[in-house]
N, C-alpha and C positions, 0 to 999 in steps of 0.2 A: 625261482624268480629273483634275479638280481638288483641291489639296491643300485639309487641313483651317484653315481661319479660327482666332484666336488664342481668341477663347472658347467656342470646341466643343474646347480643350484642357486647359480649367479651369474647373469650374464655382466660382462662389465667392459666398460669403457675405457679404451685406450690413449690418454694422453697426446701420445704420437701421433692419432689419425688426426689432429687439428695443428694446420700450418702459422695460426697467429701463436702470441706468446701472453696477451694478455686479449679479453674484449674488446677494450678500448681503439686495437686495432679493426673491430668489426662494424659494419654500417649497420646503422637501424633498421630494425624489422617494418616494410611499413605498413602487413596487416599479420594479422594473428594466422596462424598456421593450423591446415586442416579446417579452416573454417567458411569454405567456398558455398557453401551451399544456402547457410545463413548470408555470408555477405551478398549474394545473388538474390535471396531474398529481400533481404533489407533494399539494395538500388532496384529492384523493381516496386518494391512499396512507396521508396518514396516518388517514381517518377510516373507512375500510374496518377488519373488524378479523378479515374470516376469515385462516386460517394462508396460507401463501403469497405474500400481496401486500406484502413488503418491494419497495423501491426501489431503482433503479440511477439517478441524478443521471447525465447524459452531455451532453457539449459539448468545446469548444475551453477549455486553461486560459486564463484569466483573466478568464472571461465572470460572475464573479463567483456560480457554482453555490454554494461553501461556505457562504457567509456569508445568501447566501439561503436554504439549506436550515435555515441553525440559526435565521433568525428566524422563520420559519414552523413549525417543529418547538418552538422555544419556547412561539410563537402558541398550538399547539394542546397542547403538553403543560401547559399552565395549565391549559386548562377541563380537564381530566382529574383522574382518581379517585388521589391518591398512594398506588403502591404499600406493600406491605408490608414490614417490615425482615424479616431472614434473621441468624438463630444459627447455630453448631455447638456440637452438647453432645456431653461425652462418654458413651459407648454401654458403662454398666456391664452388662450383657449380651456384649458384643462388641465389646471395645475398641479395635482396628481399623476399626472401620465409627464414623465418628460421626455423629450424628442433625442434623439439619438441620430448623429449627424455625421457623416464620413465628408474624409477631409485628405486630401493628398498630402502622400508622408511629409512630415515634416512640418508643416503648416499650423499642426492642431498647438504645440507649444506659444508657435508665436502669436494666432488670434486668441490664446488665452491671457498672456502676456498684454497684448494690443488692449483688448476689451480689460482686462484688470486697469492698466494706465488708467481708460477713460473712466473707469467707475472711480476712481481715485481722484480724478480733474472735475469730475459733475459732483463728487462728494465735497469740496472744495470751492470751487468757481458758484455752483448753484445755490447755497447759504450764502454767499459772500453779495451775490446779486439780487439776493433779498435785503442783505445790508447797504444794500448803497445810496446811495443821495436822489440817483434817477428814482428808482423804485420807490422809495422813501415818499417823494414828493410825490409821485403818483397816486399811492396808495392813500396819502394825506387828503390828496385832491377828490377820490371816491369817498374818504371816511368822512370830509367837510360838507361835499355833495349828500352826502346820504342823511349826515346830520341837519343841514340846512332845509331838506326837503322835511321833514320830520317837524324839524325846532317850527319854520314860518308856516306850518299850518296850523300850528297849535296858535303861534302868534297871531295868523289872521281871525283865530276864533276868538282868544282873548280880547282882540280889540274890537270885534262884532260884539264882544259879551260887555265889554265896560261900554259904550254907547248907548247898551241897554240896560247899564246899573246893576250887570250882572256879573260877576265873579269867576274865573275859572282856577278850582283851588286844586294841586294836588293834595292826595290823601294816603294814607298806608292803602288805602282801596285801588287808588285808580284817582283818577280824575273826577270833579263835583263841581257843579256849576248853583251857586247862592245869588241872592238878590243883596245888595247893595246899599246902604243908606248912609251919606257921609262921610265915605272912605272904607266904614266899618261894614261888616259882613251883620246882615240883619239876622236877631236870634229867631229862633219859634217862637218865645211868646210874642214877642215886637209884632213880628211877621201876621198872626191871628189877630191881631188889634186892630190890624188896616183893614180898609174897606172892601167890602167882599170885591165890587168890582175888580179893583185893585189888587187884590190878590189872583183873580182869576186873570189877568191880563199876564200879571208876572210869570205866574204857574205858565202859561201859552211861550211865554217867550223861553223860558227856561225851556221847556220841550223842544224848540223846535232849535234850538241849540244844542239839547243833549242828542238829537239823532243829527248831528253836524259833529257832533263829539263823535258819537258810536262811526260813524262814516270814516271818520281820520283814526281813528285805533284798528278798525277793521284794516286800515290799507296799510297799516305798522309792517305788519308780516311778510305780506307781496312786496315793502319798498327794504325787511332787510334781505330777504332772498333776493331782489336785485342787485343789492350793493354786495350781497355774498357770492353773485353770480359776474360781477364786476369785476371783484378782487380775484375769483378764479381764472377768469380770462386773464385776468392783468398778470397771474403768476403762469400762467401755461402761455402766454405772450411771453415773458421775462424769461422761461426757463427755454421755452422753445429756443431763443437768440442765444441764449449762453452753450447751450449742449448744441446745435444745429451745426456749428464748424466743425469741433472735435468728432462728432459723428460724419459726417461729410467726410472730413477727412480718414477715415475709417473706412467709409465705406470706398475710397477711392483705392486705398490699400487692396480690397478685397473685392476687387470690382469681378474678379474672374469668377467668384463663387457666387453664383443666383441665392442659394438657400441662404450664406450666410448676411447678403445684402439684404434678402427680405426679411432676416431675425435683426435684421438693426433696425430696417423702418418700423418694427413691432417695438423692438429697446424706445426710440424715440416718442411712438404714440404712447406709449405705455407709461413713457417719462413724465412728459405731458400731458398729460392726464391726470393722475394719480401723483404728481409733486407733493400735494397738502399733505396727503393721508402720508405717503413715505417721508417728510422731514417732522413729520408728528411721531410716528415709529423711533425714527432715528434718535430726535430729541429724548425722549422718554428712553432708550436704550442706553444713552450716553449718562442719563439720571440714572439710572440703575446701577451704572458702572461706578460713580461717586459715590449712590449711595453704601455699596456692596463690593468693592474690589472683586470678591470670589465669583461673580457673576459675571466678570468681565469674559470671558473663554465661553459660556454656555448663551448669551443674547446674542440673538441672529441680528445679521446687519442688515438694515434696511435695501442696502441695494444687491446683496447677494444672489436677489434673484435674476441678474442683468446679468451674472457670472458666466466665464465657460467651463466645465467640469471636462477635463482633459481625463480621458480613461485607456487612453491607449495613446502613444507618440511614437513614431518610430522616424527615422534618422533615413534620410533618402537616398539611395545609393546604395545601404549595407543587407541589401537581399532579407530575406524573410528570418524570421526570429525562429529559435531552435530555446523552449523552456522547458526545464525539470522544476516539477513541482515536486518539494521533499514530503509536504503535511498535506497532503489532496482531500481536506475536509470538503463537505458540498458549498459552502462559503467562498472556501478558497479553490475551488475549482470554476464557479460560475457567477461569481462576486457576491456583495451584500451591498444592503443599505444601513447605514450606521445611525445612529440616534445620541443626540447630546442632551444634556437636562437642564431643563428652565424653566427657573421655581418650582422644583418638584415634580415635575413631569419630565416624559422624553419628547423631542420634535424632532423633525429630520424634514430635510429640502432635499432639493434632487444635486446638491453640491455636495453631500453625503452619500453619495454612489460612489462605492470601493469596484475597483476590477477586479477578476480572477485568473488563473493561467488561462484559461478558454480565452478569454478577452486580448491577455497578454501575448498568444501564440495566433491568433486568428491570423489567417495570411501565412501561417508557417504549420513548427511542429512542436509538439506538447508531449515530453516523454513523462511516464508515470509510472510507479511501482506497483503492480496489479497487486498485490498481499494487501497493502499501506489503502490501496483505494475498496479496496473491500471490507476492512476491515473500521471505515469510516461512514457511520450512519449516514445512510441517503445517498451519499455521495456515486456509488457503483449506479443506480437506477439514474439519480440525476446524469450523471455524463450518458448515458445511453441514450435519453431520452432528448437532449440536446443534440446527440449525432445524430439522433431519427431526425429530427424538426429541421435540421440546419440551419438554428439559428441557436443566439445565448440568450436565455431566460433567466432574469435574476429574481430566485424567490426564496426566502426565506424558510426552513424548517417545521418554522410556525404557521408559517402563510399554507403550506403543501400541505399539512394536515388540519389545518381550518383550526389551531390551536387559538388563533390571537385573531378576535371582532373588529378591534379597531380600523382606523382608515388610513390608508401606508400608502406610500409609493407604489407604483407599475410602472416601472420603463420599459421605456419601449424597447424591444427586440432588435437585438444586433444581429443580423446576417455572419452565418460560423461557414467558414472554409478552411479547416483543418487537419491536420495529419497527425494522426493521436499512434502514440509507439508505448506500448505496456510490457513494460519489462518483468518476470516472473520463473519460477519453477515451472518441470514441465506437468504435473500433476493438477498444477492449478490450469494449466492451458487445460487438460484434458476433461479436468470436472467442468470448467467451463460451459465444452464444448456438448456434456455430455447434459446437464443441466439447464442452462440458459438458453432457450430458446433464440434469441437476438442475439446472442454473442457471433455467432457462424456469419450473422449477414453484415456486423461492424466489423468482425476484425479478419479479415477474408485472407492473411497474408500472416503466415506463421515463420521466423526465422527461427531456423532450432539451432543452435550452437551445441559442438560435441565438445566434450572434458580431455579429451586422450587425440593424440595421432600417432602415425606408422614411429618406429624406433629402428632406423638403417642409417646407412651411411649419410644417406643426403636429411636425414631427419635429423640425426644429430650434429651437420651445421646451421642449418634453420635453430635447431632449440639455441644454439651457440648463439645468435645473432638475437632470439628473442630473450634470452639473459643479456646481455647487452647492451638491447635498448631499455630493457629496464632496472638496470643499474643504471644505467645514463640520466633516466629518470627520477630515480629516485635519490639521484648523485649522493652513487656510495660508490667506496673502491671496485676497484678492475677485479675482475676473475681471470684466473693464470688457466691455461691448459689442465689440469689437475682439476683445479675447484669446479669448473666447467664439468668436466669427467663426472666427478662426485655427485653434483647437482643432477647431471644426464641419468645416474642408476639411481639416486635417489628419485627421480620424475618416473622411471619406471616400476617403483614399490609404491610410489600412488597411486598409480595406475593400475597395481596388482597383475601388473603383467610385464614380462619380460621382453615383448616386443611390441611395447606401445611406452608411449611417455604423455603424463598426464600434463595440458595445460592448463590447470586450475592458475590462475595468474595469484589470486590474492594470495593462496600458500606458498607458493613459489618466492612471490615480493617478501613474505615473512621470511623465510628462511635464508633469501639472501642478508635483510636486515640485523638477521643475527649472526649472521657468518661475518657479515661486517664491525660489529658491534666485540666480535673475541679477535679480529684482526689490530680492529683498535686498540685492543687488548693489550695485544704483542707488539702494536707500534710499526703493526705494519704496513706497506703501501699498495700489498694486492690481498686478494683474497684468492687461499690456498683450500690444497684439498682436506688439511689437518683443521683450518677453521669452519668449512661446511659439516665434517664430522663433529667437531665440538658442537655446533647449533643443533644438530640433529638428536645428540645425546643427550642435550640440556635439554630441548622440548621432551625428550622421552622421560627423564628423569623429574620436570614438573609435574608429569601430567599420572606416573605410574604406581602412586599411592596405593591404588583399590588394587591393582594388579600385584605389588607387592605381599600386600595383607593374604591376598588370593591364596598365592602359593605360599605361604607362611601358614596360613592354617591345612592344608597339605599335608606341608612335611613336618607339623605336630601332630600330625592324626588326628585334627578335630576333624576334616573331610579327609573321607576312608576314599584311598586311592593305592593300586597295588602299583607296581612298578619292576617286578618281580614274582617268579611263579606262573603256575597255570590254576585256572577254575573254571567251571563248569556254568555256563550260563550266564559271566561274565564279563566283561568287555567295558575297555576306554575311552571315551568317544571325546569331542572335541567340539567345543563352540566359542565361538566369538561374541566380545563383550565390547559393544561401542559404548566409550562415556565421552560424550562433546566430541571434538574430533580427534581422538586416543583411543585406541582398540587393541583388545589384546586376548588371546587365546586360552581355554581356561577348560581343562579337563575334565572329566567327571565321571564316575563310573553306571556305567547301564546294565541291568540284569533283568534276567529273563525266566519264567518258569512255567512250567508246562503240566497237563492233565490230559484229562479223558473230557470229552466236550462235544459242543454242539459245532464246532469249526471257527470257532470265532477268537480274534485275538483282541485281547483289552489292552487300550492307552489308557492308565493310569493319570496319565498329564492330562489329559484330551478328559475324563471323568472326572477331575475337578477343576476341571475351566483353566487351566493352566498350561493346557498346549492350542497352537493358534489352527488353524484350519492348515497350513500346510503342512506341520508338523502331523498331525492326523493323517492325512493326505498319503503322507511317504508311510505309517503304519498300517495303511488299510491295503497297500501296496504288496505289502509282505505279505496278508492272506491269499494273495493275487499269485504273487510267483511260487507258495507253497501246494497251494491246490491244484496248479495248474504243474508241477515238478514231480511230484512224489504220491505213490501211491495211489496213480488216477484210478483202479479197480474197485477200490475201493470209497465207503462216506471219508468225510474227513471230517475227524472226530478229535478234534483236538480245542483244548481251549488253552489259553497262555495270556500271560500279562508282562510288559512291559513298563519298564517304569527309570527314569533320570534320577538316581540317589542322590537325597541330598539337597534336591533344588525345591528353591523354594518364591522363584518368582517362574515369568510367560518363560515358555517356550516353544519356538515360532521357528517354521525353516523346515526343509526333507535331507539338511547335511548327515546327520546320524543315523537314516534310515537303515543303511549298510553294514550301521555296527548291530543296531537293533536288530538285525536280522543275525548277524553273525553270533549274536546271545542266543537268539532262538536258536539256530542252528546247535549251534554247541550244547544245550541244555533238551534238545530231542534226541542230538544223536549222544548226549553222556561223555565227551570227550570234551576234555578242559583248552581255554586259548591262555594262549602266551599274555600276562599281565605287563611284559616288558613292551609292548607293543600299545598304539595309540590307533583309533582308526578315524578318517572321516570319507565325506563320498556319499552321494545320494545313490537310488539302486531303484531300475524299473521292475515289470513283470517276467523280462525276461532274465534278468541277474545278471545284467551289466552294470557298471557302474557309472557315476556319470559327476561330470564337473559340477563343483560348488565355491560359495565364494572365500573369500579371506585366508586364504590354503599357506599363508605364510605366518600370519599372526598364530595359527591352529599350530601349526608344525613348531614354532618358538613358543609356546604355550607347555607343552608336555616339555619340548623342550628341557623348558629354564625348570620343572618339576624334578625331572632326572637327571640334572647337574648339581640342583642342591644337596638329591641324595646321593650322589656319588653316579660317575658314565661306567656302565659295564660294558659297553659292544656290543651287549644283545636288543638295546633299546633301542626303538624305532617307530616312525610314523608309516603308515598304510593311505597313499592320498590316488585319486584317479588321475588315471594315466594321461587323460584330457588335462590336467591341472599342472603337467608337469611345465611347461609354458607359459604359466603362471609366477614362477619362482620365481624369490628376488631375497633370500634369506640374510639373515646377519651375517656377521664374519665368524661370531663365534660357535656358530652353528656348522655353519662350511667347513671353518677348521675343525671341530670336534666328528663332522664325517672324514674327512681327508685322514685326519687320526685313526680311521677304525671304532671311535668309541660310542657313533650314534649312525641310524642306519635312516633311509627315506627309499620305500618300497611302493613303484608307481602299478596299481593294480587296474584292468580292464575289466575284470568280471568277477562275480563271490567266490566263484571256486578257487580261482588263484587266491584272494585274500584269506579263503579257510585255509589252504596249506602252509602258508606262510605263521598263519595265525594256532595252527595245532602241529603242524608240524606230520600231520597225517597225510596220505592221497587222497582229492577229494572223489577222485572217481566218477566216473565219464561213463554214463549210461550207453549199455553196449544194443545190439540189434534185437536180441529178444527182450530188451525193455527193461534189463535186471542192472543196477548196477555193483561194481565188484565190491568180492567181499573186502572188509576191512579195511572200506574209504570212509569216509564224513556221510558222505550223501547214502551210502547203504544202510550205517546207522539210522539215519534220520528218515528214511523211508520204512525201518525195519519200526520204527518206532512207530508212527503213523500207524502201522497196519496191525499194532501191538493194540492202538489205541482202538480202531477200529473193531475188531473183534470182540475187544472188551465194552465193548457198547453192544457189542451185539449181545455178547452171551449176557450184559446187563437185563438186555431187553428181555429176551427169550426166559428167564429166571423170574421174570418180573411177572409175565403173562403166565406163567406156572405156577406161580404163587397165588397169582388172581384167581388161575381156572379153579385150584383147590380151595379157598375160600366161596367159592362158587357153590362148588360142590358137598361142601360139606354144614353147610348152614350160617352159621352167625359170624363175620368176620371180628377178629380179635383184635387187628391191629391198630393205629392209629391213623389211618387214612391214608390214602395215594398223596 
């Protein structure tokens, strides 16, 4: 088996095949590449408009979904009809419930503007028309009428009562009517001294004057509720004249809107009516504010409720609204009612109604962060529950769970006609889809966005032109031919593939940023292929602390790793270690050892909870292609344990299943493997091998072990021949093969990888089912059948020992 050549371990890009000299000569990309399938989706979502067909955006972050969803969502909410604006008025019927009132765009600013003036001009004009001379004098004229009526009845009794020498006195009591004598008020005794007649004629008269008294006190009441029924007409007269034009003229403004002409004839009767009680409010609120400064901000204004509470406004002409909401609490997704405090308490009117993006997007589109909206209480059921109704309910958290008794706001219900776009991972699409019963029937329209496209001729001038526009963007220097280049093979070690290049945009935008940033450096005016190497080197050397420490305990021998030599059961296997977005490949030795058994192989990882189900997976595999290869005449009597030295956290993945088998192999059949060798590759039932991931960081992993201990030539990686397409190695890897002094051996099945690995034939089972002497595989079957026998003649020894304890009476031993 021959190792891999230096440029089937790097594909690279040619300078020369691009005819510009900098970006700068290149036009802007003007959609993302490889991404037909999502943008096909996305223009059919939004131009669909039955209910249901909102969007779920899903991919990898930084494939650039956001920013593509809002310019095609802008695309299309231009040619669109601008929705309506939205009022709250208050509901003089039921003032708890406020009315909720659509308004053609535009409009809703300026009748709130309009109606503010007039509350402003009635706040003003209608006190001042209580002060005036007209009103003044009128009010004079009831308060003289009312007195007058009052004063000349008492007068015409008075002077009925002195004609009859009778007296009408006030008292702290009330009124008292005395008899007379000489100016002076007659005492009791005087009084008892007169003649009985006399006295009973007086008593007669006094009576029939106190029920002429009791007559005029009784009518007290009925002549003030007249004169208070006077003074109300007179002010709902006075206020009617002063507000009657400014309204008129109002309504002549708004004469096209029926609803909002019949909430003025309600403002006016309402005005009119109720004048007392609201400049009594007022009054009293403007005391408060003298007495208390700090009160000034929390007393509602008496005419507030005349108010328009503008909750949505939109601009006539500029097509439908396109909102991202960053913090999609349920507040801020379907509004709230807000509460101020006074004296102590909270109150709220319906001019205390906040919108939410639903409110602010109705008529358009509302993108949102599916993680962000899930992970905010209520807010995931609330938005669903509002796309069922199609309409916006604003209710509070407390309100929904019956948390808070009090009596609060209900506004009415706004009519929702919207295009909701949920931006996300694709796992979350899938739990979704697979948990939430109602997710399937909202979001009917999934755009998947891929990370990676094709890497050919015409792919790397497209990547050309999407580097391009995003330097443009992000106006930094030009990229030369070269930096270009660099960038293209670096997109394809993201990618982990050599003929794909990743468009993760936000890594890409980072790594231009700091290839800009050492260009600056140098004072220069492009960006070369020396400064994308610099930025590439810098992030590796921030981020490769754990990975240095790694191989530094290595090569002190605190983690036992051979790198030389042959052993018996043995073997190097290779995993990768992602920390944040830095990964890197990290050796470790595996061994294996063998018995006499029931056929069973033990995961050591997998028996104390430390290997994951697929790592088990790929070990129970190996029982698979053992029993079914070697020795089928035979039980298989084998037991054996496997185990990752050394490790001491999960171990997850089927990438080492190949090597674990390769330990087994070599500790059945008793012939040692090459310790200069590294292996990975996962392996089915039939003993092929099969691609795994991260086959570059693996490969630079043992690597960088056996360059610190010195390169002999004999060291080398064992990766599956599938993976070889994969490549996209360092340089100094490439150059250390090109040297002779490290070797990369693409293997298709275990047998090649044991010869490579012992150095043996593995031997090729021939037609009578034997294979040759003095291969891997005739060991490891001769062994098998070793095992085998010796379970038997176990057994048979065992039943012979039983029959003679049988036989000869009392059994000695200590038990089966």
């Amino acid at each position: 088996m021959s190792a891999l050549r230096p440029e089937q371990l790097y594909r690279k890009c040619d300078p020369a095949s691009f005819a510009f000299n900098t970006t700068d000569e290149l036009k802007d990309l003007e959609e993302l590449p490889s991404q037909e399938r999502a943008l096909q989706a996305i223009r059919f979502g939004t131009k669909i408009k039955q209910r249901g067909y909102n969007l779920f955006v899903l991919g990898p972050a930084g494939t650039g979904k956001h920013s593509t969803v809002t310019k095609l969502l802008t695309e299309a909410a231009a040619a669109d009809d601008t929705p309506c604006d939205w009022v709250y008025l208050y509901n003089f019927a039921t003032p708890h419930k406020p009315k909720a009132m659509a308004l053609p765009p535009g409009r809703g600013i300026s009748l709130q503007q309009k109606v503010q003036s007039l509350i402003d001009d009635i706040q003003t004009s209608v006190p001042a028309a209580f002060e005036s001379d007209d009103y003044r004098n009128r009010r004079q004229a009831l308060d003289e009428a009312a007195h007058e009526k009052q004063s000349g009845a008492f007068t015409r009794l008075r002077e009925k009562a002195e004609e009859k020498s009778i007296a009408l006195i006030r008292t702290p009591m009330g009124f008292a009517l005395a008899p007379v004598k000489n100016g002076a008020v007659v005492e009791t005794d005087e009084f008892a001294k007169l003649p009985e007649d006399e006295q009973k004629r007086i008593q007669s008269e006094i009576s029939e004057l106190e029920d002429e008294l009791e007559a005029i006190v009784k009518q007290i009441p009925a002549w003030a509720k007249e004169h208070q029924d006077a003074v109300r007409a007179l002010k709902r007269e006075v206020t009617a004249l002063t507000i009657g034009h400014p309204i008129d003229e109002l309504i002549k403004v708004v004469s096209d809107l029926p609803e909002v002409v019949d909430h003025l004839e309600k403002v006016r009767a309402d005005l009119v009516e109720n004048i007392h009680t609201i400049l009594s409010i007022q009054q009293s609120s403007e005391q408060q504010k003298l007495d208390n400064g700090s009160l000034a901000v929390s007393n509602p204004n008496a005419f507030s409720r005349y108010a328009v509470n503008l909750i949505v406004g939109q601009e006539a002409g500029k097509g439908a609204p396109v909102v991202y909401e960053d913090n999609p609490t349920m507040p801020n997704l379907v509004g709230r009612v807000e509460h101020a405090a006074l004296m102590g308490t909270l109150v709220t009117d319906f001019t205390l109604i906040q919108p939410g993006a639903l409110h602010m997007a109705n008529g358009g589109y509302l993108i949102l962060d599916a993680r962000k909206v899930l992970l905010q209480p209520f807010a995931w059921e609330s938005l669903k529950r509002n796309l069922k109704a199609g309409h916006i309910n604003i209710e509070s958290p407390g309100q929904m769970l019956s948390l808070i008794s009090t009596v609060s706001l209900e506004p009415e219900d706004i009519p929702l006609s919207i295009k909701v776009v949920l931006c996300g991972d694709p796992y979350i699409y899938y739990l979704l889809n697979a948990y939430d019963p109602e997710f399937a029937t909202l979001f009917k329209v999934a755009a998947d966005f891929d990370d990676i496209m094709p890497r050919d001729d015409d792919g790397h001038q497209v990547y050309a032109r999407l580097l391009a526009t995003m330097v443009r963007r992000e106006k930094l220097r030009p990229l030369d031919r070269s930096g270009v280049a660099r960038v293209i093979e670096h997109g394809s070690r993201l990618a982990d593939d050599a003929e794909r290049l990743s468009i993760q945009l936000e890594t890409l935008v980072d790594l231009l940023r700091e290839a800009d940033f050492f260009s600056d450096q140098e004072g220069g005016r492009v960006v070369a292929e020396a400064h994308v190497q610099q930025a590439i080197d810098a992030r590796i050397f921030r981020a490769d602390r754990l990975r240095q420490r790694s191989h530094e305990s290595i090569q002190r021998g605190i983690v036992l790793l051979d790198t030389s030599g042959a052993v018996v059961g043995q073997v190097n296997g290779l995993s990768v270690l992602q920390l944040g977005s830095f990964a890197f490949g990290r050796p470790s030795r595996i061994t294996a050892q063998v018995r006499v058994g029931m056929g069973k192989v033990v995961d050591i990882e997998r028996e104390v909870e430390l290997g994951g189900p697929l790592h088990s997976k790929g070990v129970l595999i190996l029982s698979g292609f053992l029993s079914s290869r070697y020795a089928l005449n035979v039980p298989f009597s084998l037991a054996a344990s496997l185990v990752f030295e050394q490790s001491y956290g999960g171990i997850e993945g089927d990438s080492a299943s190949s090597a674990e088998l390769y330990a087994l192999l070599s500790a059945l059949a008793q012939i040692p493997l090459k310790q200069s060798l590294a292996v990975t590759g996962s392996v089915n039932q039939h003993g092929q091998i099969q691609a795994i991931g991260g086959v570059n960081e693996k490969i630079e992993g043992f690597f960088d072990v056996c360059s610190l201990r010195g390169l002999t030539g004999e060291q080398g990686v064992l990766i599956p021949q599938s993976n070889v397409k994969h490549l996209m190695l360092r340089s100094d890897v490439v150059e250390a093969v090109a040297a002779g002094q490290f070797n990369i051996y693409p293997v298709s099945t275990i047998d090649e990888g044991l010869e490579l690995l012992t150095g043996v034939p593995a031997g090729v089972c021939g037609q009578d089912g034997i294979f040759p002497e003095n291969s891997v595989n005739r060991g490891v079957e001769d062994r098998l059948v070793g095992f085998a026998r010796s379970r038997q003649n176990f057994a048979r020894e065992g039943d012979t020992r039983q029959d003679g304890n049988d036989n000869g009476g009392a059994a000695t031993g200590s038990g089966q």
